[in-house]
C-alpha positions, 0 to 999 in steps of 0.5 A, spaced: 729 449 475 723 453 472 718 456 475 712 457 470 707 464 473 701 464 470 703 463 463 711 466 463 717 462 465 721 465 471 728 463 470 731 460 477 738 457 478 738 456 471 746 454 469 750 452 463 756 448 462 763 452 463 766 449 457 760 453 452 764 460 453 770 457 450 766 460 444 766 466 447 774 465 448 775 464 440 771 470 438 775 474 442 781 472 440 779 474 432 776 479 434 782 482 438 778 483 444 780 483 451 777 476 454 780 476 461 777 483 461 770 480 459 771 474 464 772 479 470 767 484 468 762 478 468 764 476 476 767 469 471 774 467 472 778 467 464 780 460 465 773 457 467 772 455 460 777 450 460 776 447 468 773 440 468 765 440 470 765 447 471 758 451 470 756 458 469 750 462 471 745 462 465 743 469 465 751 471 466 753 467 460 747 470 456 749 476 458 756 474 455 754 471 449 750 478 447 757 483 449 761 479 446 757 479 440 755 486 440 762 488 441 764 484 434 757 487 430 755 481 429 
């Protein structure tokens, strides 16, 4: 849900599909990075990517996709 303030969005249970960290999974795996150690840093269980119908907080998978990113200079 979005709350609109005075002209800036406020995020508010916002979330995303599981399934879109399987990205996250591929890049750590190339990169050779410790994707379990990243999940559990981020309170996120290793294996949620690949369980059906399952979500994440946006802004945790936010955060994520810049560690991962950051990780691999990219």
């Amino acid at each position: 849900m979005l709350e609109h303030t005075r002209g800036t969005r406020r995020l508010q249970d916002d979330w995303c599909r599981a399934d879109t960290l399987q990205a996250l999974e591929i890049a750590c795996k190339m990169k050779r990075l410790d994707w379990p150690a990243i999940a559990r840093h981020y309170g996120v269980r290793a294996d949620l990517p690949h369980c059906p119908a399952a979500t994440v907080d946006y802004r945790t998978a936010v955060m994520m996709f810049e560690h991962v990113a950051q990780a691999c200079n990219d």
